[in-house]
DRENGU-124541 format. One record per residue (C-alpha): residue number from 1; x, y, z; residue in one letter. Coordinates in steps of 0.05 Angstrom, whole numbers, plus 5000, padded with zeros to 4 digits. Layout:
N
+------+------+-------+------+------+
! resi ! east ! north !   up ! resn !
+------+------+-------+------+------+
!  NUM !    X !     Y !    Z !    A !
...
+------+------+-------+------+------+
! end
This chain:
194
+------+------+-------+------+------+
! resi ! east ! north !   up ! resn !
+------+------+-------+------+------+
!    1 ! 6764 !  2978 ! 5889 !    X !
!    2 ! 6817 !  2984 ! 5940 !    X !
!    3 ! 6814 !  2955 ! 5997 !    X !
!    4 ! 6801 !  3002 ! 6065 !    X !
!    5 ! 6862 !  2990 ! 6119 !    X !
!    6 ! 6874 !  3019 ! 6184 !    X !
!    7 ! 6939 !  3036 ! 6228 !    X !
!    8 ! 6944 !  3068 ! 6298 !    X !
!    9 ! 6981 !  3126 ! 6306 !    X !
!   10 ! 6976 !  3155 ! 6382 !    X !
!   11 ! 6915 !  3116 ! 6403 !    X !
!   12 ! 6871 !  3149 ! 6330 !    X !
!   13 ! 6856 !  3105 ! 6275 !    X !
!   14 ! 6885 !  3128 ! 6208 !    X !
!   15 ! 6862 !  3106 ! 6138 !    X !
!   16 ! 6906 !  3089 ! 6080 !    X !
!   17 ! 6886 !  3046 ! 6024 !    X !
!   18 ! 6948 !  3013 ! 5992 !    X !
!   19 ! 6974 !  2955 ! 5930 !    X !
!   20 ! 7020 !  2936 ! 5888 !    X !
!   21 ! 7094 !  2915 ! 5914 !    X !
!   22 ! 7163 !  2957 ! 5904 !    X !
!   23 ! 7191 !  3022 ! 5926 !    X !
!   24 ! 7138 !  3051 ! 5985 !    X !
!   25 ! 7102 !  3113 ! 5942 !    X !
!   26 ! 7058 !  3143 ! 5989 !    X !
!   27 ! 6995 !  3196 ! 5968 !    X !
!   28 ! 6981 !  3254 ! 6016 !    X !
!   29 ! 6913 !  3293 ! 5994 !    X !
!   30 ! 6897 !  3357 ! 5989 !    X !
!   31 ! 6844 !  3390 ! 6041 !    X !
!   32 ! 6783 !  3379 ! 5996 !    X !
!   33 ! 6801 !  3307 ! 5979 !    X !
!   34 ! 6826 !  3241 ! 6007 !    X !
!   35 ! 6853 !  3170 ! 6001 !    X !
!   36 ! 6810 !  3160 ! 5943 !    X !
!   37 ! 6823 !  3216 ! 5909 !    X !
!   38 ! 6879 !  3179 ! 5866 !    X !
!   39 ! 6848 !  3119 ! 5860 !    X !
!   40 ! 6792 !  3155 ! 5823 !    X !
!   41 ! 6849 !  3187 ! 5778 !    X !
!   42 ! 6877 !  3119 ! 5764 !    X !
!   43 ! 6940 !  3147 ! 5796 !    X !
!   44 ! 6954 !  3096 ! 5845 !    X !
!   45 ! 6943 !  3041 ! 5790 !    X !
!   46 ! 6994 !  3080 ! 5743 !    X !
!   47 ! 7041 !  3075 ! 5800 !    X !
!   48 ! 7027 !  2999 ! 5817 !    X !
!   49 ! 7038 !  2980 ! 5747 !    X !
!   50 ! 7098 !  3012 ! 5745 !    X !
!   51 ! 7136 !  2965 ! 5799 !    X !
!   52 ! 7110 !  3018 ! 5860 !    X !
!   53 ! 7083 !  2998 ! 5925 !    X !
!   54 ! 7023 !  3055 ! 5931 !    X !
!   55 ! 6998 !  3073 ! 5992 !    X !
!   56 ! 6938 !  3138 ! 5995 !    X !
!   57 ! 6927 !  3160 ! 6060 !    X !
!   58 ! 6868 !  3196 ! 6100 !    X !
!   59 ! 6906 !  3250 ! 6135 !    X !
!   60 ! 6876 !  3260 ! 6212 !    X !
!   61 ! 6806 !  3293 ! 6205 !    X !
!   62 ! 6796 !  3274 ! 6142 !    X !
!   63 ! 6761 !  3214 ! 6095 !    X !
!   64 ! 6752 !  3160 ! 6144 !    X !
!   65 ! 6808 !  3175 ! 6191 !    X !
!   66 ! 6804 !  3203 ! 6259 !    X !
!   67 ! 6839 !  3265 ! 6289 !    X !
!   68 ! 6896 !  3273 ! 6321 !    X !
!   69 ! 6937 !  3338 ! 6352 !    X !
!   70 ! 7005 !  3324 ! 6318 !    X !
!   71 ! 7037 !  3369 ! 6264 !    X !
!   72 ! 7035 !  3343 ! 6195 !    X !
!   73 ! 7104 !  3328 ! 6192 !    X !
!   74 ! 7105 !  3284 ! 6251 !    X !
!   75 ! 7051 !  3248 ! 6227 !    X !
!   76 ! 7074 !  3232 ! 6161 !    X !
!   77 ! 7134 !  3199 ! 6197 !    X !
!   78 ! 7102 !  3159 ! 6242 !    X !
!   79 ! 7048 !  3137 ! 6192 !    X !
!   80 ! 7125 !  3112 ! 6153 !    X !
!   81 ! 7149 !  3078 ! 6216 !    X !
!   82 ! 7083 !  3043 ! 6234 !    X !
!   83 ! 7079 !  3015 ! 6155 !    X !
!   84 ! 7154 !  3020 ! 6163 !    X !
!   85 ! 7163 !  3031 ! 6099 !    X !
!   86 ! 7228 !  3078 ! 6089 !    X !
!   87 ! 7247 !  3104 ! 6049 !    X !
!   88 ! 7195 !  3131 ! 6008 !    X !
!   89 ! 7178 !  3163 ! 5947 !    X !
!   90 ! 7123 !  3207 ! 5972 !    X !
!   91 ! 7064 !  3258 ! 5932 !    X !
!   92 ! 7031 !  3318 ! 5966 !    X !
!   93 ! 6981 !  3368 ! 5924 !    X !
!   94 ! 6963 !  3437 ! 5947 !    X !
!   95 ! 6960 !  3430 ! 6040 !    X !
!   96 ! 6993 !  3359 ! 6022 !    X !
!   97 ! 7047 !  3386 ! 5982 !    X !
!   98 ! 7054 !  3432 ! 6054 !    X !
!   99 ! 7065 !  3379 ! 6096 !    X !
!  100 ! 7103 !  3339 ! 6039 !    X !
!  101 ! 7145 !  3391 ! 6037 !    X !
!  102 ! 7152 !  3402 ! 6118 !    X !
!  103 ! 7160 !  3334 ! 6134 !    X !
!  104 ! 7222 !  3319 ! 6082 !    X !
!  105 ! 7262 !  3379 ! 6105 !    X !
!  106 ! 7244 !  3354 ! 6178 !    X !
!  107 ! 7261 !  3282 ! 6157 !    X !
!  108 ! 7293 !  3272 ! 6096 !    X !
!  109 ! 7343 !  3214 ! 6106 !    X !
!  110 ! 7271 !  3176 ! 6107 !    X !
!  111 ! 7257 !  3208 ! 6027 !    X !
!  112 ! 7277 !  3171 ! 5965 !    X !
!  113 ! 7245 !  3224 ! 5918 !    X !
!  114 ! 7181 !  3276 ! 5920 !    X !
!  115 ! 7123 !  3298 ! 5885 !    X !
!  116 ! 7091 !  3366 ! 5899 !    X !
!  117 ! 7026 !  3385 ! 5863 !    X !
!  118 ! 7009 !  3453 ! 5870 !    X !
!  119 ! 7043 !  3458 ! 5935 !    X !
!  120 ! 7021 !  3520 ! 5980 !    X !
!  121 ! 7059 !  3550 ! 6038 !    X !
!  122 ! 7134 !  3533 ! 6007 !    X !
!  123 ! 7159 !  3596 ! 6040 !    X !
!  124 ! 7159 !  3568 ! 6120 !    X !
!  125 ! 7198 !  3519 ! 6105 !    X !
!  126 ! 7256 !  3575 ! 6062 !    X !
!  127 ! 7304 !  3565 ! 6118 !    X !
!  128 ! 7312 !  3489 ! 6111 !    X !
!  129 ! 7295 !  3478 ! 6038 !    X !
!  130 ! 7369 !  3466 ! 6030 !    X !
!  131 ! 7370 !  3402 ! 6052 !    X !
!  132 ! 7330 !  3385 ! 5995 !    X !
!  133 ! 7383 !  3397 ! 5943 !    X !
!  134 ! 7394 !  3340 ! 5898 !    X !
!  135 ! 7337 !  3298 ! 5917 !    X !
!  136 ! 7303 !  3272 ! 5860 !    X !
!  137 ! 7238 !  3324 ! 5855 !    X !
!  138 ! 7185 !  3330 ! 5795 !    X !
!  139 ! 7137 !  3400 ! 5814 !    X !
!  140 ! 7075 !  3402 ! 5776 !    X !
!  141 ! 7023 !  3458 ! 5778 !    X !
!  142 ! 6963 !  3478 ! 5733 !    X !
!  143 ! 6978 !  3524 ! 5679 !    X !
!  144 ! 6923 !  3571 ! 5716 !    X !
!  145 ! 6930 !  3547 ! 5784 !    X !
!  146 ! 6905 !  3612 ! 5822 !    X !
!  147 ! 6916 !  3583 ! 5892 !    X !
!  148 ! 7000 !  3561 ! 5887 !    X !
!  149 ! 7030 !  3626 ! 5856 !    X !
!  150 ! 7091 !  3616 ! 5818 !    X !
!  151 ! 7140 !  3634 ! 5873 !    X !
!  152 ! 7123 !  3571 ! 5906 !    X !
!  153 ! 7151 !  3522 ! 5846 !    X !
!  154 ! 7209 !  3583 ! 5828 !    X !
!  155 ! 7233 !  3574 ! 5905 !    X !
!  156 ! 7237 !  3498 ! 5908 !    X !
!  157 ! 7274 !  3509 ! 5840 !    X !
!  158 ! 7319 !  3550 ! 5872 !    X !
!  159 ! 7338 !  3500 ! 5924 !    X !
!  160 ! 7337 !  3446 ! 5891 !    X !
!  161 ! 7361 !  3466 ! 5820 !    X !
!  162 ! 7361 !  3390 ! 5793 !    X !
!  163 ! 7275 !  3391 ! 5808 !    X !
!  164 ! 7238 !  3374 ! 5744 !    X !
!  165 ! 7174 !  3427 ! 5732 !    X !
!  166 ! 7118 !  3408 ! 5685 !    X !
!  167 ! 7060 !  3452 ! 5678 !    X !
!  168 ! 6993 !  3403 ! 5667 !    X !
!  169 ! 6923 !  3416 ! 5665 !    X !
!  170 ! 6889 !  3485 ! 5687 !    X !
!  171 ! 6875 !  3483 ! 5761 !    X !
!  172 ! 6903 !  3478 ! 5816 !    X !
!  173 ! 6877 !  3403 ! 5828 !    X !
!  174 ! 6905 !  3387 ! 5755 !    X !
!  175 ! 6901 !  3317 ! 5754 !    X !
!  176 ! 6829 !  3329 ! 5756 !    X !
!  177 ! 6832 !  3369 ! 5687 !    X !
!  178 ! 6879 !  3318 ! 5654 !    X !
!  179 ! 6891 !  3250 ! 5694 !    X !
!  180 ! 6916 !  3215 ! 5636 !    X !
!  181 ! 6976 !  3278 ! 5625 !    X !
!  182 ! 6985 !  3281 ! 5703 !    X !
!  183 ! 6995 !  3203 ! 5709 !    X !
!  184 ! 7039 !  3192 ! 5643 !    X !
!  185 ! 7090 !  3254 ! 5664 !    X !
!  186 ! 7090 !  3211 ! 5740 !    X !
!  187 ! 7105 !  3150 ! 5704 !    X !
!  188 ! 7159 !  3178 ! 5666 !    X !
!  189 ! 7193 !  3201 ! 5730 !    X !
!  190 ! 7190 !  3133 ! 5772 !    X !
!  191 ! 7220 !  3111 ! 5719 !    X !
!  192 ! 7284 !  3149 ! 5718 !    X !
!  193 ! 7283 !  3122 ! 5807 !    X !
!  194 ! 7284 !  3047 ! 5778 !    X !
+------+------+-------+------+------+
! end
């Protein structure tokens, strides 16, 4: 089991559980989940063995970390700076994927390469998803995923026409239907960033 850690960020404490050594990869949850989420998966350990430094976070609110009044975006930057990690190959399913998404238009000299799971809300960020274009990006979404419609993957496509989409699973939290298909196809994309 993975050892629980803890980092300030504005006076709350924030839980992230973390190993291996490598590139920063960095986990962000969807809302009915947390930093464990992808240990239970075996994702982080698919990750570790494959050179990665993992790091699964509690965002504020959530698992065993505290709130705090920041936007997403800003938080998954200063979580970065306190580990000071950057730059980052980051993950975000379904709200994750949101702020995934938010925080590397808002920030993405501070990106290496993203994963977006089911990602919801794609079309706030339309305006800036430009600045995306190019950067290394694998989508995956259930094959029946009835929260993420379509339009969400078929827009970052758009913008970024060099993303890699795989459909895995049924849900919308795939990895949960098929860990071992979710964690191979993650695999095989790290190591095209080696």
């Amino acid at each position: 089991m993975l050892e629980d850690k803890f980092v300030n960020i504005n006076d709350a404490k924030i839980h992230y559980i973390e190993d291996g050594k490598g590139l920063p990869f960095i986990f962000c949850h969807g809302a009915r989940f947390n930093a464990r989420t992808y240990e239970e998966t075996e994702t982080i350990q698919a990750v570790v063995d494959s050179g990665f430094h993992a790091i699964s976070l509690d965002f504020p609110g959530y698992g065993k970390s505290e709130n705090l009044s920041i936007d997403m975006y800003t938080f998954i930057s200063s979580f970065i700076d306190a580990l000071k990690l950057e730059p980052v190959v980051i993950l975000g399913a379904s709200m994750g994927g949101e702020a995934v998404t938010g925080f590397a238009t808002k920030y993405p000299d501070k990106v290496k390469a993203m994963i977006l799971v089911g990602a919801v809300g794609i079309s706030d960020f339309e305006p800036d998803l430009s600045k995306l274009e190019g950067k290394p990006m694998l989508l995956i979404w259930g094959k029946n995923d009835a929260i993420s419609v379509p339009g969400n993957y078929e827009m970052l496509m758009r913008y970024n026409p060099s993303a890699e989409f795989s459909n895995i699973g049924r849900q919308h939290a795939c990895y949960l239907d098929d860990s071992k298909g979710f964690n191979d196809r993650i695999v095989e994309f790290l190591h095209k960033l080696i």
